[in-house]
N, C-alpha and C positions, 0 to 999 in steps of 0.2 A: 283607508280601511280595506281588508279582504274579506272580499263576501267566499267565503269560503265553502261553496255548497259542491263543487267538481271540482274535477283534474284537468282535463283539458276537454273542451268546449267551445265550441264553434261559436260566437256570438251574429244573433242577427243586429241587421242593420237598427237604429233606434230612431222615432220621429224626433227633428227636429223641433225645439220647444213644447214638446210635447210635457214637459214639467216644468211647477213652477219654481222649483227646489237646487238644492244641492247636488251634483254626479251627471253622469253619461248615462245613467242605466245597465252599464256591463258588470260582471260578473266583480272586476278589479276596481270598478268606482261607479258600485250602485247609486241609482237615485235617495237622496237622504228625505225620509216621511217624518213631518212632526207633527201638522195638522189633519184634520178629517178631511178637507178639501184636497191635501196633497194624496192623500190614501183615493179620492176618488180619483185621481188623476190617473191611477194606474190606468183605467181605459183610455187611456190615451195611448198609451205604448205596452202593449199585452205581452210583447217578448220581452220583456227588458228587465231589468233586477233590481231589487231595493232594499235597503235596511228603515226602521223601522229608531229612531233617534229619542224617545220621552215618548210619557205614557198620552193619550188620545181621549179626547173623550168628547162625543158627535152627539151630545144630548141638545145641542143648538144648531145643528146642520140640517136638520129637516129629513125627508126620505133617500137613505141611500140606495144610489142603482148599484146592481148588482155588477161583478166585474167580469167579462165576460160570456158569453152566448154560443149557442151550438153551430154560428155562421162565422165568430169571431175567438176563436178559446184563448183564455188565457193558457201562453207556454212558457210566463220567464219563474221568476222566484222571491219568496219575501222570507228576511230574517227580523223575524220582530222584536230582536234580541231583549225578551222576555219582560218587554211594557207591556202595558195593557190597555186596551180597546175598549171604551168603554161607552152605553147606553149608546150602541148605534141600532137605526130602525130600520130593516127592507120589510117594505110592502108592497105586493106584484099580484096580479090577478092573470089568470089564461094560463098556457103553456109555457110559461117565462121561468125560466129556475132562480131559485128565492134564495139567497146565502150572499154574505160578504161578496163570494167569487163563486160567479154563475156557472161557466163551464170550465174543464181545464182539461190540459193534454199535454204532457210531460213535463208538470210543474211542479214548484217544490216550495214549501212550506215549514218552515222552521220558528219556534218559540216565539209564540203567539200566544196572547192571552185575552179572549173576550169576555165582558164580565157587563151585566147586565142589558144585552143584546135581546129585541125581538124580532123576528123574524117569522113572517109571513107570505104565504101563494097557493096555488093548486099542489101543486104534488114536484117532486124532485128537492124539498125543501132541507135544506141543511144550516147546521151554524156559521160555521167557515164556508163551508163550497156544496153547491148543490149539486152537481154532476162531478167526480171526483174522476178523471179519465185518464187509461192508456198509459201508464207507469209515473201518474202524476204521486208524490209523496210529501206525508204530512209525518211532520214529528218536534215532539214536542209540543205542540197547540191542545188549547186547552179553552173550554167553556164554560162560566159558571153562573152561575144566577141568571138564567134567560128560559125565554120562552119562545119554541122552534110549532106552528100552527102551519096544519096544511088542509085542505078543503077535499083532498083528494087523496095520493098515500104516497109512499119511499120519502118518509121526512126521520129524519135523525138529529139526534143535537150537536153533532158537530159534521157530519156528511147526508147528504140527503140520499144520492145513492152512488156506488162506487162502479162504474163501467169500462166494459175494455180490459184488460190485463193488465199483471204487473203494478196495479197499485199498491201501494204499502201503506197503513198507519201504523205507526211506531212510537212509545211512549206518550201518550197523546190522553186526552179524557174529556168527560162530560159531569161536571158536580153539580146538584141542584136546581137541572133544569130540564125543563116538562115538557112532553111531548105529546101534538093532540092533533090527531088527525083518525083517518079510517083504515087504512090496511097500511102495511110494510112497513111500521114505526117501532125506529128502536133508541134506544138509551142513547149510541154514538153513533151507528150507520139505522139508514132505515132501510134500503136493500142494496143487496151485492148481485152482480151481472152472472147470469147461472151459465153463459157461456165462455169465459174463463178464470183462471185463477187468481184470486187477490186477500193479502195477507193484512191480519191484523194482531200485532206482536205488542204486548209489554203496555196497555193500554183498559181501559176501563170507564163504566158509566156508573152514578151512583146519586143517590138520596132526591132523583127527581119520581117526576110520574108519566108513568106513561098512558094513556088514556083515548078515548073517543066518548063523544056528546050521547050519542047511544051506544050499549054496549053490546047490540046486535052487529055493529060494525066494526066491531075490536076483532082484527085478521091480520094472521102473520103481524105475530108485535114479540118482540124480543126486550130483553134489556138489555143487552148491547146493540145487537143486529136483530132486527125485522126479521127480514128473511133475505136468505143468504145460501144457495146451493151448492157452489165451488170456493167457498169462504174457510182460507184457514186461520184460526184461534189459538193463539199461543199467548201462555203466561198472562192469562186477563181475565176479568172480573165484572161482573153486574153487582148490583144491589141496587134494583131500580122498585118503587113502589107501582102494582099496575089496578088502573082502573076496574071497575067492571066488567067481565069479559063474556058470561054466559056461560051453559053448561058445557057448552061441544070444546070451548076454549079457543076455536076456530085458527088453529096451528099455532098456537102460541106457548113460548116458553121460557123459563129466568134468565137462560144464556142469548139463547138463537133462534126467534121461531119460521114458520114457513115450512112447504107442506112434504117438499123431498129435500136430501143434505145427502151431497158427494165431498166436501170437503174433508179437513180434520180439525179434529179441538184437542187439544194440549193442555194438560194442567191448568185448566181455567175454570171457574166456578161459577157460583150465584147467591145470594142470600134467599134462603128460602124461608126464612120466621117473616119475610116481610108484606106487606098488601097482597090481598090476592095473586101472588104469584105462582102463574102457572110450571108444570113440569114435562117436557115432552121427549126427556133421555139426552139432550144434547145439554152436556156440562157437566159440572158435579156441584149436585147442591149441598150447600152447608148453613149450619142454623148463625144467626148474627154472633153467639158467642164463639164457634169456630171460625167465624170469619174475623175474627178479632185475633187471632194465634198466630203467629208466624208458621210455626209444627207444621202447618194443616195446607199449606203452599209447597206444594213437591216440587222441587227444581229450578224454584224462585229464588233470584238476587237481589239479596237483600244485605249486599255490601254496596254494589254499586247503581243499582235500578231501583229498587222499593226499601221502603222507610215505614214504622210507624211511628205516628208523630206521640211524641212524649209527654205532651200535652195539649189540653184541649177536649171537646165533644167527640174528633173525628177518629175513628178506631180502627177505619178501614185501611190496606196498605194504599201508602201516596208514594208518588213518583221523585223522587229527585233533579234537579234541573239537568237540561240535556249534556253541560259540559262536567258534570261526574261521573259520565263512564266511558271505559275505555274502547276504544273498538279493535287494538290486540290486545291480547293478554298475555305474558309471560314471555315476552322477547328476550332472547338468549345467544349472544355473541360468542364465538369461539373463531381460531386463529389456525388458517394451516401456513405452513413453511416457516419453521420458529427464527433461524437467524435472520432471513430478511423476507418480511411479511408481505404476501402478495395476495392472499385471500382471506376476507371474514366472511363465515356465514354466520347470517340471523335466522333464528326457527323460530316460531311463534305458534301458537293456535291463535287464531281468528275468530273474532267474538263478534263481526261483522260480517256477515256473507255478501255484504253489495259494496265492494271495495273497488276502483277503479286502477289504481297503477301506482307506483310509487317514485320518486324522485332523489338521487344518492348525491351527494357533493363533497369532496373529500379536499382541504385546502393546507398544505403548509406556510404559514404565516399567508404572504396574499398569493401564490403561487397553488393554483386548483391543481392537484395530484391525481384526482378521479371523479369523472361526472358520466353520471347513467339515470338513462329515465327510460320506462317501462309502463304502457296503457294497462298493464294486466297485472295481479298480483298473486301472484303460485301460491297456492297453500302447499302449509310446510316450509318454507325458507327460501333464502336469498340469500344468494352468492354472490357478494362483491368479490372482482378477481381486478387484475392490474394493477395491482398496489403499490408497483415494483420497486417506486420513486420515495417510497416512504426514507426516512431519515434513519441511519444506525441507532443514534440517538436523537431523541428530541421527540415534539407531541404532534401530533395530526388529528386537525378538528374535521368532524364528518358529522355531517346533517343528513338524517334521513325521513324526507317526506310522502306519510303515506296518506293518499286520495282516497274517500270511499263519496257515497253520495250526497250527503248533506255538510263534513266538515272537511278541511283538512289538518291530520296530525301530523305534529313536528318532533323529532326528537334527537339531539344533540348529542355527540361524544364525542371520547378524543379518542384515539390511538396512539399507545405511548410503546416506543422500543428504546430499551437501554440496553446496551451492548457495552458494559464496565469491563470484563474480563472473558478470556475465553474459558468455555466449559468442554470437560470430554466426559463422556459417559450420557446415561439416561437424561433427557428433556424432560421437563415434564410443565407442563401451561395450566396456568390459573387464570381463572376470569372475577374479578370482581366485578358487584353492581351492587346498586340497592334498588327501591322497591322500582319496579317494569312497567308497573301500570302507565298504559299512556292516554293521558286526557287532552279532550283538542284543546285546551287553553294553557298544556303544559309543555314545557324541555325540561327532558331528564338525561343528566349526564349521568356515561357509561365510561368506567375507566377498563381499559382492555392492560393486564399485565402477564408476565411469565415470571415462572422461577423455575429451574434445572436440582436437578437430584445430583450433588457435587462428588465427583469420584477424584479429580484433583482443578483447581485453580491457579490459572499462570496470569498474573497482573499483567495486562498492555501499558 
């Protein structure tokens, strides 16, 4: 299996026996998780990577330690390719961060699904991770039916608080589960680090509660984010019910609350028909029957990102799973030097901005006619050049893989030159293809051809 979260990747070293499962732990032969004991095993090896093999379920395991600490982070990565977790308990009292996975720092998180998780401690309390650190990234993970408890505040139901820079959460959510502590509690983060920047793109909290035991200590509570200073909001959504708050509202708000906001929010909203929810200008509120409209989402993809479900109770936009969208879009092959082809470029727009490098392979029959790899990927296009060796006639299969941070996309074509007869007069080149979209669980072949504007034709 390819854990396919990078390009190229330095692997650390991995403890010996340090699992009692399937893999090495690297990137190219993750540790394989099926049981909750193997899932606790991560602390055994915090750098190391793993896939996630059937669904879990730790309602017989007793209390899980959390994975990772501010002396020990987790750095490697889990694909939980889209099982789910279910009915596991952390319970932690002090300074201890409360979440599946205690601290992290440049860790990566892919389609996960926790479902009837509780989760309790003092403060930093999250679903998945309770300190979220330093360009660690979650996408795809998802919460539902649980209850996130903190004695103290930065509790969220799926991040407790997001530190350091460069974190991302990306398509990712929190459904039906309740938040209940004293200050900086939000629907998905409960605070974001006000001294740098960290994004929260294509993601949403909904139908849980947010609350505190009194409601003189309902402070900085958001329904998505708590509070969040340098936090940017893109394409996402609350509809969280909130407790009791008081009159002052004490910074609180439907999107984002807390008491200064340098960041930015982007097309993202809030139900405001719903519980006491407060309004303090960050977001744009809409009543539940506008938030039921697609119309009423500016800028939203809702071909390959957001769905409403067709049926059912739930009316809100849902996500689609992470391998239906694309991270280019609209890849476009064209041909210079028509009789014997030595350059294609690809142009694309980039529908991913955290793209890593990409990897070219060009083979006739088993004979590699061009190979190019590149850590960086130019927006705007890529010039394959060298081509020189291509065939008068006949086809040339060319694989192009492109890296970004959580998958890698593959996409397949040939390159076909027929040279039947000579032409004199006007060239002229055509490209066929069909549809471009590239999804990382697809190859899509690309047929490259030409045809000439014939002024006369001399048969060889």
């Amino acid at each position: 299996m390819i854990f396919g979260f990078v390009f190229l990747l330095l692997i650390s070293s991995v403890s010996v026996n340090a699992f009692s499962g399937i893999g090495d732990g690297t990137i190219s032969n993750p540790y394989q998780i099926t049981t909750c004991t193997q899932l606790q095993e991560i602390n055994n090896a915090k750098n190391s990577y793993y896939i996630i093999e059937n669904n879990i379920n730790c309602s017989s395991f007793g209390l899980f330690t959390p994975i990772g600490d501010s002396n020990n982070l987790f750095r490697g990565g889990v694909d939980g390719q889209n099982y789910n977790i279910t009915n596991i308990t952390v319970s932690v009292t002090g300074y201890v961060p409360a979440g599946i996975f205690g601290s992290t720092s440049g860790a990566i998180f892919k389609n996960i699904y926790i479902v009837g998780a509780h989760i309790s401690g003092y403060e930093d309390v999250g679903g998945l991770v309770s300190v979220m650190g330093y360009g660690t990234i979650i996408e795809n993970c998802h919460i539902t039916s649980s209850t996130i408890n903190g004695t103290g505040s930065m509790v969220g139901g799926l991040v407790g608080i997001m530190w350091g820079g460069n974190n991302i959460i990306n398509h990712s959510s929190a459904i039906s589960t309740d938040i209940n502590t004293n200050g900086r509690m939000g629907g998905l983060v409960g605070y974001v680090d006000f001294n740098y920047v960290n994004d929260i793109i294509n993601s949403f909290a909904s139908l849980g509660t947010i609350y505190a035991t009194n409601a003189a200590d309902m402070d900085s509570c958001g329904g998505l984010v708590g509070d969040g200073e340098k936090v940017n909001i893109t394409n996402s959504y609350a509809a969280m019910n909130f407790g009791p708050i008081g009159a002052s509202q004490h910074y609180c708000g439907g999107l984002i609350g807390g008491y200064n906001f340098w960041g930015s929010i982007s097309s993202s909203y809030y139900d405001s028909s719903l519980l006491n929810v407060p309004n303090n200008g960050r977001g744009t509120p809409k009543t539940t029957t506008e938030m039921e409209s697609l119309s009423n989402f500016t800028n939203w993809d809702f071909t390959h990102i957001w769905y409403f479900a067709s049926s059912g109770t739930y009316h809100y936009p849902l996500l689609y799973l992470d391998t239906t969208f694309p991270t280019i879009n609209k890849l476009s092959p064209t041909i210079s030097n028509f009789y014997n082809i030595s350059t294609i470029n690809f142009s694309y727009e980039l529908y991913d901005k955290n793209l890593f490098g990409y990897n070219l392979t060009c083979y006739n029959g088993a004979t590699k006619e061009y190979s190019y790899q590149n850590t960086s990927l130019p927006y705007g296009g890529i010039n394959i050049t060298n081509l020189v060796n291509l065939p008068t006639i006949g086809k040339t299969n060319c694989t192009l893989q492109v890296a970004d941070d959580h998958t890698k996309n593959k996409i397949n074509f040939d390159v076909t030159q027929k040279k039947e007869f000579l032409f004199f007069g006007d060239e002229e080149l055509s490209i066929n293809h069909g549809d471009l979209k590239i999804k990382p669980t697809s190859t899509i072949p690309i047929q490259l051809s030409y045809k000439e504007k014939e002024d006369r034709i001399i048969p060889t």
